[in-house]
LOSE-266741 format. One record per residue: residue number from 1; z, y, x of N, C-alpha, C in turn. Coordinates in nm, 3 decimals. Layout:
// residues N
<site><k>NUM</k><n_zz>Z</n_zz><n_yy>Y</n_yy><n_xx>X</n_xx><ca_zz>Z</ca_zz><ca_yy>Y</ca_yy><ca_xx>X</ca_xx><c_zz>Z</c_zz><c_yy>Y</c_yy><c_xx>X</c_xx></site>
...
END
This chain:
// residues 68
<site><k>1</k><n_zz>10.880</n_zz><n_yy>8.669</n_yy><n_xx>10.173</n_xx><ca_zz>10.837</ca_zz><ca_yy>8.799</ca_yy><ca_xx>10.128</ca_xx><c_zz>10.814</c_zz><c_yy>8.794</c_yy><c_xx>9.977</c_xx></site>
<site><k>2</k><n_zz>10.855</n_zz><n_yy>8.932</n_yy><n_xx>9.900</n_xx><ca_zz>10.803</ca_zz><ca_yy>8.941</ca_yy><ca_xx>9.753</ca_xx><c_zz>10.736</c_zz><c_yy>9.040</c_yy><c_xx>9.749</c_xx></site>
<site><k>3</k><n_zz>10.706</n_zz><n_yy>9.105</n_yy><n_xx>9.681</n_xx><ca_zz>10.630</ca_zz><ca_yy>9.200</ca_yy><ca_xx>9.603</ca_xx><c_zz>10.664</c_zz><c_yy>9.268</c_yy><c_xx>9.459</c_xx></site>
<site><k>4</k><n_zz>10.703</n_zz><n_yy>9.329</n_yy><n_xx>9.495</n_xx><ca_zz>10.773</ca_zz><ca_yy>9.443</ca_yy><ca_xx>9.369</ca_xx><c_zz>10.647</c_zz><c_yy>9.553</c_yy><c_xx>9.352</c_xx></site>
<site><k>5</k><n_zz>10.653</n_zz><n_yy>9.578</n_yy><n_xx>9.187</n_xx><ca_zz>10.554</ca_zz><ca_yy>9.710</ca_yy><ca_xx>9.177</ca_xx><c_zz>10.693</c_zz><c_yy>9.815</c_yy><c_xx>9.165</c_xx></site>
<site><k>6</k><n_zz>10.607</n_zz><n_yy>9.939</n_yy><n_xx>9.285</n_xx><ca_zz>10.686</ca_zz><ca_yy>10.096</ca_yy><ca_xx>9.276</ca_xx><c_zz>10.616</c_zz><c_yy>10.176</c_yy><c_xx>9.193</c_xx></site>
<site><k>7</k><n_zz>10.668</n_zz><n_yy>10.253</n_yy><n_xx>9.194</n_xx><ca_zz>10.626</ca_zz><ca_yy>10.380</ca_yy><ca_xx>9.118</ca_xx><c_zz>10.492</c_zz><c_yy>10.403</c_yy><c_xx>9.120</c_xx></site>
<site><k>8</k><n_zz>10.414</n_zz><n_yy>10.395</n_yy><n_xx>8.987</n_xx><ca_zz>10.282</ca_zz><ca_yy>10.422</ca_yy><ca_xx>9.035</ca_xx><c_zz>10.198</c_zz><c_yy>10.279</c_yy><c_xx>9.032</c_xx></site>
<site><k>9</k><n_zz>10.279</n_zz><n_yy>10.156</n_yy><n_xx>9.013</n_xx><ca_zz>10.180</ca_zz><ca_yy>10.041</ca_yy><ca_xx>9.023</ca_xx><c_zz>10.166</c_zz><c_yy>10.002</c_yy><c_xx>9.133</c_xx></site>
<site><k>10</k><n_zz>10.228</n_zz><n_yy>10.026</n_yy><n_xx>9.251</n_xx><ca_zz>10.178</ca_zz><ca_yy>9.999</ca_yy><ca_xx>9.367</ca_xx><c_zz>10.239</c_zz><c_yy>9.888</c_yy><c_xx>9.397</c_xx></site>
<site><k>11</k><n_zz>10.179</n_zz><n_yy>9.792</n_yy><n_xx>9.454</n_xx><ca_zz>10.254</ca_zz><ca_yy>9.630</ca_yy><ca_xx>9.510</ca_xx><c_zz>10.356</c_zz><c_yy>9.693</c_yy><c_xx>9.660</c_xx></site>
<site><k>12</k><n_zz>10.460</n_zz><n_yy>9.640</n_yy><n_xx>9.665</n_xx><ca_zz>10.541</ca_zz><ca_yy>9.657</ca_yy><ca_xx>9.794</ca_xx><c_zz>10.607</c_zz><c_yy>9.566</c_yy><c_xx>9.814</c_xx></site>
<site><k>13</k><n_zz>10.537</n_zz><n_yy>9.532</n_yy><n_xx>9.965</n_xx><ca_zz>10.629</ca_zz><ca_yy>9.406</ca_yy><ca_xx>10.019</ca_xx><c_zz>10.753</c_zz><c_yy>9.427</c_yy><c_xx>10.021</c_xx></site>
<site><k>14</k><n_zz>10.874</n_zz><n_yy>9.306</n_yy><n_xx>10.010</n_xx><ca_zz>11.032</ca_zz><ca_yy>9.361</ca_yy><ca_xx>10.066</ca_xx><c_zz>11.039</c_zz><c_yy>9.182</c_yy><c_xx>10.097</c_xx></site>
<site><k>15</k><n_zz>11.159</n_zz><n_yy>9.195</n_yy><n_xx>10.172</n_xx><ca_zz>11.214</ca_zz><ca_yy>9.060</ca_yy><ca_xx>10.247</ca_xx><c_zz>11.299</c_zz><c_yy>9.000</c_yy><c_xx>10.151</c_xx></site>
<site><k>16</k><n_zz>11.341</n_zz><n_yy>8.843</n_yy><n_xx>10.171</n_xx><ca_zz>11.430</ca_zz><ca_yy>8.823</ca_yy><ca_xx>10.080</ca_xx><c_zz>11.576</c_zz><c_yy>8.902</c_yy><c_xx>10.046</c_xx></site>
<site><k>17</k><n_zz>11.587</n_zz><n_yy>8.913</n_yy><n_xx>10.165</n_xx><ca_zz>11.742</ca_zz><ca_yy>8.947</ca_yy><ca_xx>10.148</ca_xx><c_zz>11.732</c_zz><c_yy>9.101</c_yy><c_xx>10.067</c_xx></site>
<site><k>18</k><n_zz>11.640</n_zz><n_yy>9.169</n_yy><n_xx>10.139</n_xx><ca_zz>11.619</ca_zz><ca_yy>9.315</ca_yy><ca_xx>10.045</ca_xx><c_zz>11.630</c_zz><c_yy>9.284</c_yy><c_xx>9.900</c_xx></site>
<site><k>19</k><n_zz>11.533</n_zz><n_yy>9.144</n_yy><n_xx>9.864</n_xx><ca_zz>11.494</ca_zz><ca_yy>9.118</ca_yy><ca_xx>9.708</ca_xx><c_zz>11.617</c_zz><c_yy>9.114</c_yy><c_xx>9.629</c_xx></site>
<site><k>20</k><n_zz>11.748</n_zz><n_yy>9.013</n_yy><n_xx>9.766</n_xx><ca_zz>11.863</ca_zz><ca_yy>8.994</ca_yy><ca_xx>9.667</ca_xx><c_zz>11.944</c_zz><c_yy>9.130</c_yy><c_xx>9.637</c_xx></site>
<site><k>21</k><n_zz>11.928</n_zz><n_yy>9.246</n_yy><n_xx>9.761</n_xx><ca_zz>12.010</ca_zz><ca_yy>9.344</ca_yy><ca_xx>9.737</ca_xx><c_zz>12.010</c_zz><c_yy>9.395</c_yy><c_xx>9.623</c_xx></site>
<site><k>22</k><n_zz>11.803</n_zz><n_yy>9.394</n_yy><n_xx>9.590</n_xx><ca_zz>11.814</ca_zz><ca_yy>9.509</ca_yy><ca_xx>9.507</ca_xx><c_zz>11.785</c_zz><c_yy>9.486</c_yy><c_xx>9.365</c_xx></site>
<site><k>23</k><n_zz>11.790</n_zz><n_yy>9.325</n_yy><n_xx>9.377</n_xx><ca_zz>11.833</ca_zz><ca_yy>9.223</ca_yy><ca_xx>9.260</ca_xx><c_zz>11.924</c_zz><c_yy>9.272</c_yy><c_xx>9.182</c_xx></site>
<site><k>24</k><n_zz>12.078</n_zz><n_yy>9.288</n_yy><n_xx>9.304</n_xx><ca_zz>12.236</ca_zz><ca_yy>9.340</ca_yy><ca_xx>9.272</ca_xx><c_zz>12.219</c_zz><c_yy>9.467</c_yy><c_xx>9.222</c_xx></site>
<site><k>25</k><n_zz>12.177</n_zz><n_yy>9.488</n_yy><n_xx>9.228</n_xx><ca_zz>12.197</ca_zz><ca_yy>9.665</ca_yy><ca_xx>9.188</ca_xx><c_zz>12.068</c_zz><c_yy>9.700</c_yy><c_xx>9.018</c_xx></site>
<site><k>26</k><n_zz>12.197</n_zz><n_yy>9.668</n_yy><n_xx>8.915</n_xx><ca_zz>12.172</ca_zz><ca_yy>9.685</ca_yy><ca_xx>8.788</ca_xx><c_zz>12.178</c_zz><c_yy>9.851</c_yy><c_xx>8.762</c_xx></site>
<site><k>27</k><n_zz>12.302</n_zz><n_yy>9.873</n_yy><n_xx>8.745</n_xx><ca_zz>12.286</ca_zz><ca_yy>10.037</ca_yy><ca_xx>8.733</ca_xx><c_zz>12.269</c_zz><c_yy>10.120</c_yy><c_xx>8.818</c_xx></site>
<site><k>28</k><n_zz>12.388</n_zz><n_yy>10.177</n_yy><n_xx>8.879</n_xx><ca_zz>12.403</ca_zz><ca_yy>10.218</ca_yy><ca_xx>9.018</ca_xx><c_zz>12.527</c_zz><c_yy>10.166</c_yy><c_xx>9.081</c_xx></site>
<site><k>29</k><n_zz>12.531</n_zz><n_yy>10.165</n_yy><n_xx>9.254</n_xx><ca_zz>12.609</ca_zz><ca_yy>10.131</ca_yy><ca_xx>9.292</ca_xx><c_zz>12.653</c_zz><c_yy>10.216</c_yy><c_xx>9.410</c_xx></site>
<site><k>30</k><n_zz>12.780</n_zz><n_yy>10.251</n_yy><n_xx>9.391</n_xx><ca_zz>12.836</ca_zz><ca_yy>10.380</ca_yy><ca_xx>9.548</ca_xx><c_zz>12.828</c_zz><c_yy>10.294</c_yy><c_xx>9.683</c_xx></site>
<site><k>31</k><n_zz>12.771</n_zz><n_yy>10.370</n_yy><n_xx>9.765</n_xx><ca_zz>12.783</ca_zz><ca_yy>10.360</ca_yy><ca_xx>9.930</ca_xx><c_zz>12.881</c_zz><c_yy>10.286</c_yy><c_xx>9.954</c_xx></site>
<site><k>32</k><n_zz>12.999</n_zz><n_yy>10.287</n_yy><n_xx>9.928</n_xx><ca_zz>13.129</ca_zz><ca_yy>10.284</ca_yy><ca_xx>9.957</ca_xx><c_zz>13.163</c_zz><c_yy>10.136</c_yy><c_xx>9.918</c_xx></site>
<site><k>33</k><n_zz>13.104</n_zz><n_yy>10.065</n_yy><n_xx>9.820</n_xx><ca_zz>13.127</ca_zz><ca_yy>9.966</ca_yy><ca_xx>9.767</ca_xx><c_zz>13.047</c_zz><c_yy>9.817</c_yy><c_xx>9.840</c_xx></site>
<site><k>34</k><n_zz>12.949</n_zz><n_yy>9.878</n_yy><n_xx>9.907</n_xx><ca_zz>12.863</ca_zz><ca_yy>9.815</ca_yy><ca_xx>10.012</ca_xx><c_zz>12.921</c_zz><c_yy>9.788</c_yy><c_xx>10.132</c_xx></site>
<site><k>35</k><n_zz>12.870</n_zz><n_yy>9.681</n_yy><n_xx>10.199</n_xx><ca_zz>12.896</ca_zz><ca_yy>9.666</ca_yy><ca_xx>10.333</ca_xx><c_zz>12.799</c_zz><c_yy>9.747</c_yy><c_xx>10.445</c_xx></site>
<site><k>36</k><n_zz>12.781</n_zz><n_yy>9.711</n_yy><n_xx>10.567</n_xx><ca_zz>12.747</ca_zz><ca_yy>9.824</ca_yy><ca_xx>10.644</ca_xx><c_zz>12.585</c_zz><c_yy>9.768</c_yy><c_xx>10.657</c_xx></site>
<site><k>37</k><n_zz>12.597</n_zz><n_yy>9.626</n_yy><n_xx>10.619</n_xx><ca_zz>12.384</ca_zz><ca_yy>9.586</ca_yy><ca_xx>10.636</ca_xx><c_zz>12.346</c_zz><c_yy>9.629</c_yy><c_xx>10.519</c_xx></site>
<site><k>38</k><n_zz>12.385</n_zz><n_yy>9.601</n_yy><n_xx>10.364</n_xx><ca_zz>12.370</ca_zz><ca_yy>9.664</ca_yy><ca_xx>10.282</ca_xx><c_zz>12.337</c_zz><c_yy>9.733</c_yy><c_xx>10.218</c_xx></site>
<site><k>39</k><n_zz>12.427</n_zz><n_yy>9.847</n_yy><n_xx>10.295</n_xx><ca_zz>12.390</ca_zz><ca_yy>9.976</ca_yy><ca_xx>10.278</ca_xx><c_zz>12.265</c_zz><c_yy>10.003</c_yy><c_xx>10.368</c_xx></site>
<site><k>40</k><n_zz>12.223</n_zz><n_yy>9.972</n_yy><n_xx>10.498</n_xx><ca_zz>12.129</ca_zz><ca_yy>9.976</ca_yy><ca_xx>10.574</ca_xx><c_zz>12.006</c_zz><c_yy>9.940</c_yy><c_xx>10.464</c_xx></site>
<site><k>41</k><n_zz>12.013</n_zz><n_yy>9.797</n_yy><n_xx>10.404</n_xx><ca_zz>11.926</ca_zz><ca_yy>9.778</ca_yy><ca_xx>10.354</ca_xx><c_zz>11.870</c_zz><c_yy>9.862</c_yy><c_xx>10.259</c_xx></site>
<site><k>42</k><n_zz>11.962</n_zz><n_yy>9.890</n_yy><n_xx>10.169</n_xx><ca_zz>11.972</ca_zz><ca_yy>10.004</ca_yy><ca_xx>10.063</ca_xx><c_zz>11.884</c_zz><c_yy>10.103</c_yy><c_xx>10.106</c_xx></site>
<site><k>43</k><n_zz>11.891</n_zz><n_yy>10.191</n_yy><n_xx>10.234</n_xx><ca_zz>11.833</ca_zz><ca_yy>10.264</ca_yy><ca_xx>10.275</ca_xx><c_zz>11.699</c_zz><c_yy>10.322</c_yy><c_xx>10.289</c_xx></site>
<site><k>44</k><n_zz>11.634</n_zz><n_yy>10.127</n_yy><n_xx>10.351</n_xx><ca_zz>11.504</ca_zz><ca_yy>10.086</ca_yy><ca_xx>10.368</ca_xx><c_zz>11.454</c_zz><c_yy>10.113</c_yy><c_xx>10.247</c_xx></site>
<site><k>45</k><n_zz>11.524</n_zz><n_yy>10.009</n_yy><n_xx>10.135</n_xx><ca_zz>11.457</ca_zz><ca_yy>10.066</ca_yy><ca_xx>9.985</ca_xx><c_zz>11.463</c_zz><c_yy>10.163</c_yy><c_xx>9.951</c_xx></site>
<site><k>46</k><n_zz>11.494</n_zz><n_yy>10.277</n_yy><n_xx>10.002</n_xx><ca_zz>11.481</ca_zz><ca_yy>10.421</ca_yy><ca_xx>9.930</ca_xx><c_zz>11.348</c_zz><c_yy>10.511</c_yy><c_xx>10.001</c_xx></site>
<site><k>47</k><n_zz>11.359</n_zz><n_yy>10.436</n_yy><n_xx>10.135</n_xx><ca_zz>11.256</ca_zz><ca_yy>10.473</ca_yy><ca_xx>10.193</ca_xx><c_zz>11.127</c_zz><c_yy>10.443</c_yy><c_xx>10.149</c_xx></site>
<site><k>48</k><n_zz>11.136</n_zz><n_yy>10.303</n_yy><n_xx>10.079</n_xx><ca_zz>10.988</ca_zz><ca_yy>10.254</ca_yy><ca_xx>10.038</ca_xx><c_zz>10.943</c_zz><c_yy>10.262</c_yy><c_xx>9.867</c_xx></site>
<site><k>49</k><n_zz>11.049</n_zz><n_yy>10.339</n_yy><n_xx>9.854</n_xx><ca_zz>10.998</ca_zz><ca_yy>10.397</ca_yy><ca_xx>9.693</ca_xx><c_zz>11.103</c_zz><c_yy>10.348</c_yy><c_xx>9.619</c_xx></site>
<site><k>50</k><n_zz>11.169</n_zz><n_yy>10.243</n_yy><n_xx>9.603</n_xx><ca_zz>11.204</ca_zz><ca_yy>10.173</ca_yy><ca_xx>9.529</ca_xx><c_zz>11.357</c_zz><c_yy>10.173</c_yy><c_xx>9.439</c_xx></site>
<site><k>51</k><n_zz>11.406</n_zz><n_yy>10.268</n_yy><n_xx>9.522</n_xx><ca_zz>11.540</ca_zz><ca_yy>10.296</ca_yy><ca_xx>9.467</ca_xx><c_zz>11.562</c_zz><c_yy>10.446</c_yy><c_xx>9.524</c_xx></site>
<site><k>52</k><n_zz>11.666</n_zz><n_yy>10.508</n_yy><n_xx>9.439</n_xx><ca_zz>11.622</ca_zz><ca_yy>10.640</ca_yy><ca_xx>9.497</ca_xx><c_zz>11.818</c_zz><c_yy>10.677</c_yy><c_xx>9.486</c_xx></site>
<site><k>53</k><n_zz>11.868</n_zz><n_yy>10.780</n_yy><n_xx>9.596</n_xx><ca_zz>11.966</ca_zz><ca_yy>10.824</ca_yy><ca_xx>9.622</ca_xx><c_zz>11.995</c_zz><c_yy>10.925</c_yy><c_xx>9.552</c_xx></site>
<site><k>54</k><n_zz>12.144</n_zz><n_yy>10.931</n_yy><n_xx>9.485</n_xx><ca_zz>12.189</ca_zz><ca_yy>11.045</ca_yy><ca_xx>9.394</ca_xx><c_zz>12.316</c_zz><c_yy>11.067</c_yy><c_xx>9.463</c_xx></site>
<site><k>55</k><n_zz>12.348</n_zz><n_yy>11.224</n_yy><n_xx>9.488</n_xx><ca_zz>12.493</ca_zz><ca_yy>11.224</ca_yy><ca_xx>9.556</ca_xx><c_zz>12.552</c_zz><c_yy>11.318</c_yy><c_xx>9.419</c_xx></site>
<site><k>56</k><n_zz>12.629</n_zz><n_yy>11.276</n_yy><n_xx>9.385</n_xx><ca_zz>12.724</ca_zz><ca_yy>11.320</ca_yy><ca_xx>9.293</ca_xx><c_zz>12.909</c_zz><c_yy>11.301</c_yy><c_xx>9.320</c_xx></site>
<site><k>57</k><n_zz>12.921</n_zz><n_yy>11.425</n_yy><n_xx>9.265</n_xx><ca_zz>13.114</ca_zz><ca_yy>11.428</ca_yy><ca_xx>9.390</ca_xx><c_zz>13.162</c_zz><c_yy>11.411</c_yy><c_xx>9.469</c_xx></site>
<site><k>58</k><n_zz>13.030</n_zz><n_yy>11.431</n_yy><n_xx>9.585</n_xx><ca_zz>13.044</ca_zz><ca_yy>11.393</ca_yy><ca_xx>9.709</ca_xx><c_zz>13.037</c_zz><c_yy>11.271</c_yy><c_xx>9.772</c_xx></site>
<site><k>59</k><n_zz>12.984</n_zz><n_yy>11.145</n_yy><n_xx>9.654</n_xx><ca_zz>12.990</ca_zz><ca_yy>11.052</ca_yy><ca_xx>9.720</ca_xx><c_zz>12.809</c_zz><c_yy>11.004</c_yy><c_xx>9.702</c_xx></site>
<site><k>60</k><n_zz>12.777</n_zz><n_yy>10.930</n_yy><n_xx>9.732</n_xx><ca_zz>12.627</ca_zz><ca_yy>10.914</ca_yy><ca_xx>9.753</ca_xx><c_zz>12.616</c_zz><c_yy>10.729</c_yy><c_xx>9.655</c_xx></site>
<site><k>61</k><n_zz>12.527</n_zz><n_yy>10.746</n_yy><n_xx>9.589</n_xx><ca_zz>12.468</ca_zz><ca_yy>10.679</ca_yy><ca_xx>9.465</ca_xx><c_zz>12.347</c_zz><c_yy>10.614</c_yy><c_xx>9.518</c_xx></site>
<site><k>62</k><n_zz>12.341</n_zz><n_yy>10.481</n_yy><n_xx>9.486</n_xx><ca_zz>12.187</ca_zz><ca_yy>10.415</ca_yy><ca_xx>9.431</ca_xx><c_zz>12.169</c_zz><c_yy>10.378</c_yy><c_xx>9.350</c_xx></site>
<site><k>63</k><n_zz>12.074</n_zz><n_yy>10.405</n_yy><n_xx>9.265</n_xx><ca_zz>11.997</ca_zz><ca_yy>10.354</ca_yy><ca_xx>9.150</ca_xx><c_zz>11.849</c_zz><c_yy>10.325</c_yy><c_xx>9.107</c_xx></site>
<site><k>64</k><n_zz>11.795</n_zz><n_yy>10.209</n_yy><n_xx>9.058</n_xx><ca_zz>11.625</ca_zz><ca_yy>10.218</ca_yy><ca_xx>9.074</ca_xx><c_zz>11.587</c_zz><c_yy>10.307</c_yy><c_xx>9.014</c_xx></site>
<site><k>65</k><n_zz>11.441</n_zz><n_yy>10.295</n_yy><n_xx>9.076</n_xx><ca_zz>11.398</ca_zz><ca_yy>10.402</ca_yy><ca_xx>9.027</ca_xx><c_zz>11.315</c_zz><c_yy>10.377</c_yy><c_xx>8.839</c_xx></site>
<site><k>66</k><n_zz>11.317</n_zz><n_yy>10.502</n_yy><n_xx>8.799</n_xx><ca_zz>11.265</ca_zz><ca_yy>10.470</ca_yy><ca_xx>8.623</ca_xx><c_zz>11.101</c_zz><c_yy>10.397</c_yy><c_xx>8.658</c_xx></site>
<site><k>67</k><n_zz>11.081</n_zz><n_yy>10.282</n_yy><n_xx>8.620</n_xx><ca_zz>10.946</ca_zz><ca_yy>10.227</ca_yy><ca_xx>8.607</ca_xx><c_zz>10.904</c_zz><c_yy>10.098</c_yy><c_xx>8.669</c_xx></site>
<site><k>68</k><n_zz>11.038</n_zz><n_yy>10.086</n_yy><n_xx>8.724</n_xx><ca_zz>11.024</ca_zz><ca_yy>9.976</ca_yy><ca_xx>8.805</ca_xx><c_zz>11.076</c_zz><c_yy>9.817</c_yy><c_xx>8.702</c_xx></site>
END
């Protein structure tokens, strides 16, 4: 387990493998370019503050969020 601060200062646990996903992900990265756990994972982190979803031209975006 790590601990990332979200938005706000807040400590949030994530798993390793989450840590490496969202390690990978410098700017943004399309859905499409992911595999199918991945993207699952991806998900979790958007759920827990930490990266947030942009759909632009129809295709769907992750990128962290500003503060992190």
């Amino acid at each position: 387990m790590k601990s990332i601060l979200a938005a706000g200062g807040i400590p949030t646990f994530i798993s390793l493998h989450e840590s490496e996903v969202y390690e990978n992900l410098i700017n943004k990265i399309c859905k499409d370019e992911l595999n199918e756990r991945d993207a699952y994972i991806m998900q979790g982190l958007v759920n827990k503050g930490l990266v947030k979803r942009v759909i632009e031209n129809k295709k769907v975006y992750f990128m962290r969020r500003s503060g992190n």
